[in-house]
C-alpha positions in Angstrom: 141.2 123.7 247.0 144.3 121.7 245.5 142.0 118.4 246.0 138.7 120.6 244.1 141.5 121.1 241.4 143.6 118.0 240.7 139.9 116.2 240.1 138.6 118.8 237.6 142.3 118.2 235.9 141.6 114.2 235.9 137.9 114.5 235.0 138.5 116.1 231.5 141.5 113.8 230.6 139.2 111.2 231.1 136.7 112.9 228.7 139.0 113.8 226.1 140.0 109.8 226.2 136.9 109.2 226.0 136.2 111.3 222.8 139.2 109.6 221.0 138.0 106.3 221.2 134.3 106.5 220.0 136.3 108.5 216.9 138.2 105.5 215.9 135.3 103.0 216.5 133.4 104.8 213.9 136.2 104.8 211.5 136.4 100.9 211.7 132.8 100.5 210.9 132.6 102.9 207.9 135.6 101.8 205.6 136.9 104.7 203.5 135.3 105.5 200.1 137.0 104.9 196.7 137.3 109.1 196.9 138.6 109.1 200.2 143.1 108.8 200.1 143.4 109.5 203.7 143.3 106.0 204.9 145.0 104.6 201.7 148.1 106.2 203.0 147.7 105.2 206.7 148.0 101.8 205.2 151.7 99.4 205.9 154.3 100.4 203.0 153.5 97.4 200.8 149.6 97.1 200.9 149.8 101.3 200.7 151.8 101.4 197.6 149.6 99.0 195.9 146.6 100.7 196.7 148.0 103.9 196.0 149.2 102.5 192.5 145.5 101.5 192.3 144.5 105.4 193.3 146.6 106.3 189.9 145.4 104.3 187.9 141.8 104.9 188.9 143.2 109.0 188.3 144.0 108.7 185.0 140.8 106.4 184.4 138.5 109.3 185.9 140.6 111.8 183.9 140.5 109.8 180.6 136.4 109.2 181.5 137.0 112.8 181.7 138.5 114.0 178.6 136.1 111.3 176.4 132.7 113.2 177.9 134.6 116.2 177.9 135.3 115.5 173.4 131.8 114.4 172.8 130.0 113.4 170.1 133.5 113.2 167.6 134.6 110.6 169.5 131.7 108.3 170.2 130.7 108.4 166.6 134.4 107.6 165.6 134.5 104.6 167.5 131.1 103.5 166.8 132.7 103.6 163.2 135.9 101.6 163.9 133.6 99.1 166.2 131.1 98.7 163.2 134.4 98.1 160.3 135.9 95.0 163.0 132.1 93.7 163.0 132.3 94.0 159.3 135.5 92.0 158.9 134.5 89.6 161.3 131.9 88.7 159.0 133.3 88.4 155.5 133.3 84.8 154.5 137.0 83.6 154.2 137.6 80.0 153.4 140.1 78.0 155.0 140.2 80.3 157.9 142.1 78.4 160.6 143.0 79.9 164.5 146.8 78.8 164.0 146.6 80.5 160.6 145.6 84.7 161.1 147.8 86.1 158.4 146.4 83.6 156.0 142.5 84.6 157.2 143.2 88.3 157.2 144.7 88.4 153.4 141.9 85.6 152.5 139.5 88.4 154.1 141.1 91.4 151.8 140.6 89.4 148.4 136.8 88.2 149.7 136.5 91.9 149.9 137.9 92.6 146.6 136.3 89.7 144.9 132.5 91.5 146.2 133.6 95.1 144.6 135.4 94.1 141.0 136.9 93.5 139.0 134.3 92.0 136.8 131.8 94.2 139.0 133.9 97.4 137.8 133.8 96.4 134.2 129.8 96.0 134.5 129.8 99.0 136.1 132.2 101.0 133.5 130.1 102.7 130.8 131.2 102.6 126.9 134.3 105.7 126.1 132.1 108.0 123.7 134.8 107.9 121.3 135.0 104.1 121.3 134.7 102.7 118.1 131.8 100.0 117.0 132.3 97.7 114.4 130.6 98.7 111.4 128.1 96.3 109.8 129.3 95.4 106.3 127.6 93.8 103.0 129.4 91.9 100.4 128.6 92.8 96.8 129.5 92.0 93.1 130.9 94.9 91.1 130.9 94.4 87.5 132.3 97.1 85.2 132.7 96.0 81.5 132.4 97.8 77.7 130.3 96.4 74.9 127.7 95.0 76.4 129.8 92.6 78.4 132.2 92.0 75.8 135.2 93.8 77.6 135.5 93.7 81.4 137.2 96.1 83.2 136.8 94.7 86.5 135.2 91.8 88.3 135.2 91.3 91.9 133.2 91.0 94.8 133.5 93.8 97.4 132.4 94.6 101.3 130.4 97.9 101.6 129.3 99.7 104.5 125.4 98.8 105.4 122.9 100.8 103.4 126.2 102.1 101.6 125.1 103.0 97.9 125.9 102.5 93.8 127.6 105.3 94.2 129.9 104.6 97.5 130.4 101.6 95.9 131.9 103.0 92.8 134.0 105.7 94.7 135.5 102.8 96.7 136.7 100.8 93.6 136.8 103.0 90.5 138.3 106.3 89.5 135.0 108.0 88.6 133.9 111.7 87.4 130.2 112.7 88.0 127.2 115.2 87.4 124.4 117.0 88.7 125.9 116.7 91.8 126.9 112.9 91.9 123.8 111.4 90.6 124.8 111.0 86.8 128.1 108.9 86.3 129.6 110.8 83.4 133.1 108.5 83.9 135.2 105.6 85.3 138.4 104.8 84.3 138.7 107.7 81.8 135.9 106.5 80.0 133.4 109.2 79.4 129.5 109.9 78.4 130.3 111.1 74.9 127.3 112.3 72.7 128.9 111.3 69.4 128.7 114.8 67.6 128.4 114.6 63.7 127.9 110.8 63.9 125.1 110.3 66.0 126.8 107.3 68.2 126.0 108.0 71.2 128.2 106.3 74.1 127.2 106.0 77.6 127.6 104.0 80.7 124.4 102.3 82.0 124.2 100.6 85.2 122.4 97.4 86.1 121.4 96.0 89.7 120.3 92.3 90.2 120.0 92.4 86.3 117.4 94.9 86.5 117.8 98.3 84.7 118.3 101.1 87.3 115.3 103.6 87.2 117.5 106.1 89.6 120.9 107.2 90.0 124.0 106.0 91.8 123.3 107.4 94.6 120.3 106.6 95.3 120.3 103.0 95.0 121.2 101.5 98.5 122.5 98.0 98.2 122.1 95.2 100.6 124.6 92.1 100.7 124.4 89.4 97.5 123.3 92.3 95.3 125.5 92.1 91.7 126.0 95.9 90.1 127.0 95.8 86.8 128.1 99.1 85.0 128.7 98.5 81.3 129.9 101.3 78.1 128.2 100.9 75.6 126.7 102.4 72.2 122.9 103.3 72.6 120.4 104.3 70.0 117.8 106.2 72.1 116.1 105.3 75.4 113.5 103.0 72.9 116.2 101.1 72.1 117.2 100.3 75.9 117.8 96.6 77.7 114.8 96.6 81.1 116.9 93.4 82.0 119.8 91.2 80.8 120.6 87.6 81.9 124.1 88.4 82.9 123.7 88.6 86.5 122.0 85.1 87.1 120.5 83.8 89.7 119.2 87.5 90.0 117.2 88.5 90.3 115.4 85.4 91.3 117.3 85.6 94.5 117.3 89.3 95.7 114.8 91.1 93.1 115.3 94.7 92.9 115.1 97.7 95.4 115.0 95.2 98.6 112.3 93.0 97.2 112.2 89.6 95.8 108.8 88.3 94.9 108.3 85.0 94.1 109.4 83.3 91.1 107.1 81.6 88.6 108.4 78.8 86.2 105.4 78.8 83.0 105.7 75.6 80.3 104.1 75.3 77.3 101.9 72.3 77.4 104.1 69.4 76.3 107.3 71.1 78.2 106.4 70.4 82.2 110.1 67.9 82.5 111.6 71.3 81.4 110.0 73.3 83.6 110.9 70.7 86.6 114.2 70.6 85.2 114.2 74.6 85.9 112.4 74.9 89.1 115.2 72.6 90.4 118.3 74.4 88.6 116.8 77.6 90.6 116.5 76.1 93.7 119.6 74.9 94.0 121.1 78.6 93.1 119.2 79.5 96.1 115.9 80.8 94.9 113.7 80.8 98.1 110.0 80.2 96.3 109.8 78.8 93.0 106.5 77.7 91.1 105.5 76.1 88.5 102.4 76.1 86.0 101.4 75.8 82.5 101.4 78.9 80.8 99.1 82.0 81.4 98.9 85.2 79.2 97.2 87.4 82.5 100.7 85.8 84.1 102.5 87.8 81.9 100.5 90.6 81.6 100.6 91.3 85.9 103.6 89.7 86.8 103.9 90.0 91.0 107.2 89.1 90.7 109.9 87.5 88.1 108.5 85.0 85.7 110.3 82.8 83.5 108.2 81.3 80.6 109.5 78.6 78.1 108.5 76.5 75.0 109.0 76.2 71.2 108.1 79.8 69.6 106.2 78.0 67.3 104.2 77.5 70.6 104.8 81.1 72.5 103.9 82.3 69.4 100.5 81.8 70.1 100.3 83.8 72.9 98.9 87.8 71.8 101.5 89.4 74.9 104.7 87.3 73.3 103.6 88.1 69.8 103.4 91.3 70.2 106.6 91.3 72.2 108.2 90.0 69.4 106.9 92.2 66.7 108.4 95.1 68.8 112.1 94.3 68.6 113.1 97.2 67.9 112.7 98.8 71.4 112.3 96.2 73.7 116.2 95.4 73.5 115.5 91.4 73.4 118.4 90.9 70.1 116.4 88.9 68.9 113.5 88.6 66.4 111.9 85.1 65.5 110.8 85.6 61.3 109.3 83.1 58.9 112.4 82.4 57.4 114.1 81.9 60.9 116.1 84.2 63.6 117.7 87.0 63.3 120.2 88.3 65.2 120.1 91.9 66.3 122.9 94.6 66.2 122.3 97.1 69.4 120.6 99.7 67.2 118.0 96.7 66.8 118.7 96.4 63.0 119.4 93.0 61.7 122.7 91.7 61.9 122.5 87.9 61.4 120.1 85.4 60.2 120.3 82.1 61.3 118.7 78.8 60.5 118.5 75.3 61.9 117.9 74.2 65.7 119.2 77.9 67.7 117.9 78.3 71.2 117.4 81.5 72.7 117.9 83.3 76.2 116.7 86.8 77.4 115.4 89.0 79.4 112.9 92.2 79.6 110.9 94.1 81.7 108.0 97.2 82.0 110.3 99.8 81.9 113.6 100.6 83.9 113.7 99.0 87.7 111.2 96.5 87.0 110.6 94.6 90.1 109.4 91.6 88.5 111.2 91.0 84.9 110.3 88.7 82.5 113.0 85.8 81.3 112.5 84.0 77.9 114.0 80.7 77.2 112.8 78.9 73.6 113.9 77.8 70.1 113.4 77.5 67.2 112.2 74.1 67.8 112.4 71.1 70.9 116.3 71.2 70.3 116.9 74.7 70.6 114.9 75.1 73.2 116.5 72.0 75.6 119.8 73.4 74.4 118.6 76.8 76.0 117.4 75.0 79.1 120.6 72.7 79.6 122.3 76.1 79.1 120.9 78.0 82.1 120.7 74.9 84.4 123.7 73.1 83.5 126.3 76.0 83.2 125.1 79.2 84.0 128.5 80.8 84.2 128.9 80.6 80.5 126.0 83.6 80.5 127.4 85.9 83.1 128.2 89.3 81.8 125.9 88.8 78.9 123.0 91.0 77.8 121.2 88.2 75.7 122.7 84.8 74.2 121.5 82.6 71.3 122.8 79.3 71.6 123.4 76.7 68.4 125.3 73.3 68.3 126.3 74.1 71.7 128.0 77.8 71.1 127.0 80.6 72.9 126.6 83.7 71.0 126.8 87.1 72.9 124.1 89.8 72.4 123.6 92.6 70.9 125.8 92.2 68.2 128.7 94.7 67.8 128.9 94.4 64.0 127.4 92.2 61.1 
């Protein structure tokens, strides 16, 4: 019974053995997982603690892998972002970008990056302040103010005016001036005033000329362009009959600029035997700076539908023959010429249009006329009372044209220029 026992007792020792040993055979063929710590730890003290430093780090790895799936979206879009700005660096174009040299690349990098955004960019791309201010186109003009037909001046200057600025602007700018009917009528400059002469019938007014061409509207509407010559002048006036269309004192215009903005073309007319004189004058006008200028024997129908100003001269004897300048003549009263060619010579006219001197002898003649105020194509007159007086009259006007300027007429003899109208007898 003890035998039966003692062999039960060794039998399952044997088995228990037995069951330890195929336990730790199949522990040696299947190597513990990275999840598995167990064996880690059954590891020598060295080897474990490097493996278990390994386990940490892998810890916090997991648990960082963790957190970053755990954040989401944020995250992943936030370091897509930093990810794409290093790609965007990388590829700016910096030169003289050397490995020993990253300081140098990096601030090279920050101005290529500036240089691609402004500054000039940022100027293009900066729009104009409303309240900036933009230079204002100006016109240079002649102002002329004088009394007495020219005899007197006041002032003589040329002036800058605003673009499409007017008479009247102009006036404002320079002169001390009172008006009417509200600013079109100049009633005063300088204390001078429109006075209607009462009991003794002398009228005294101002009258205003632009480009040597009467003004057929008021100061301010008259807009001037730059070159333009205004010429205000206080004078005595014996009715509107008695009034000047056009006066020579503004030459070269209006063979340059015309009147109201346009300048037709100017025509030079001879008498038969006078075509050097009329060469003589188509050069003296080109070289004022008359654009167009032509020239051609005499035509009445010329006259008669001028296109644009015409200058016409000769001997009266020879204008004489011509109806429109006979006629012209015989009506010196109201045509404001000064002048009237007679049988017994030429008289000399006061501004009423009465005689005031006769002369006699060789006398040449200048003036100018028109169909009415702002005639856009006035007529000039240049003759004599023969071939000296008329070359004196031509020498005049090509030769020294600045001894005309302010004038309303002039009669020329032995080389003396005589003003017109008259002021006394």
């Amino acid at each position: 019974m003890k035998k039966k026992y003692v062999f039960s007792l060794l039998l399952l020792l044997f088995l228990i053995l037995l069951m330890t040993w195929g336990c730790g055979g199949q522990e040696a063929e299947n190597p513990p997982s990275n999840n598995t710590t167990q064996a880690v730890t059954e590891m020598d003290t060295d080897t474990g603690k490097e493996r278990g430093e390994t386990k940490e780090e892998n810890k916090v790895e997991a648990e960082e892998t963790k957190e970053t799936v755990e954040t989401g979206s944020d995250i992943k879009t936030e370091k897509a972002s930093k990810d794409s700005e290093k790609s965007a660096d990388k590829k700016l174009p910096v030169q003289g970008e050397t490995a020993s040299n990253k300081k140098t690349s990096t601030l090279q990098a920050d101005q290529a990056k500036e240089k691609s955004t402004g500054p000039l960019k940022k100027l293009d791309q900066q729009k104009t302040p409303e309240n900036s201010v933009k230079p204002v186109k100006k016109n240079a003009v002649t102002l002329l103010v004088t009394k007495d037909f020219g005899a007197q001046v006041i002032t003589a200057k040329k002036v800058e005016i605003e673009k499409d600025g007017t008479v009247l602007d102009l006036l404002e700018a320079n002169m001390k001036i009172e008006t009417d009917y509200d600013g079109g009528f100049i009633k005063g400059i300088n204390g001078l005033k429109t006075d209607k002469g009462g009991l003794s019938g002398k009228r005294t007014d101002w009258f205003f000329y632009v480009n040597g061409v009467c003004a057929d509207m008021g100061a301010d509407a008259y807009h001037l362009q730059g070159g333009e010559v205004v010429w205000w002048d206080y004078h005595l006036w014996h009715g509107m009959g008695s009034a000047n269309p056009a006066v020579i004192g503004s030459y070269p215009q209006p063979f340059i600029h015309g009147y109201g903005g346009q300048a037709g073309a100017t025509t030079v007319m001879y008498t038969p035997d006078k075509k050097a004189l009329g060469e003589k004058m188509k050069k003296a006008l080109t070289t004022q700076g008359v654009k167009t200028v032509s020239i051609k024997e005499i035509d009445e129908n010329v006259l008669k539908k001028r296109k644009g100003p015409v200058l016409v001269l000769g001997e009266w004897q020879e204008l004489n023959q011509i109806k429109w300048l006979q006629d012209f003549n015989n009506a010196y009263r109201k045509t404001g010429s000064s002048v009237h060619f007679t049988d017994q010579g030429l008289d000399l006219l006061l501004y009423n249009g009465e005689a005031g001197r006769r002369v006699s002898g060789s006398t040449g003649v200048l003036l100018a006329t028109g169909s009415g105020l702002g005639d856009k194509a006035p007529l000039w007159i240049m003759s004599g009372t023969d071939e000296k007086g008329l070359e004196e009259a031509v020498n005049l006007l090509a030769s020294e044209p600045n001894k005309i300027s302010g004038m309303y007429s002039a009669a020329i003899k032995a080389g003396k220029v005589v003003r017109l109208p008259l002021l006394s007898d």
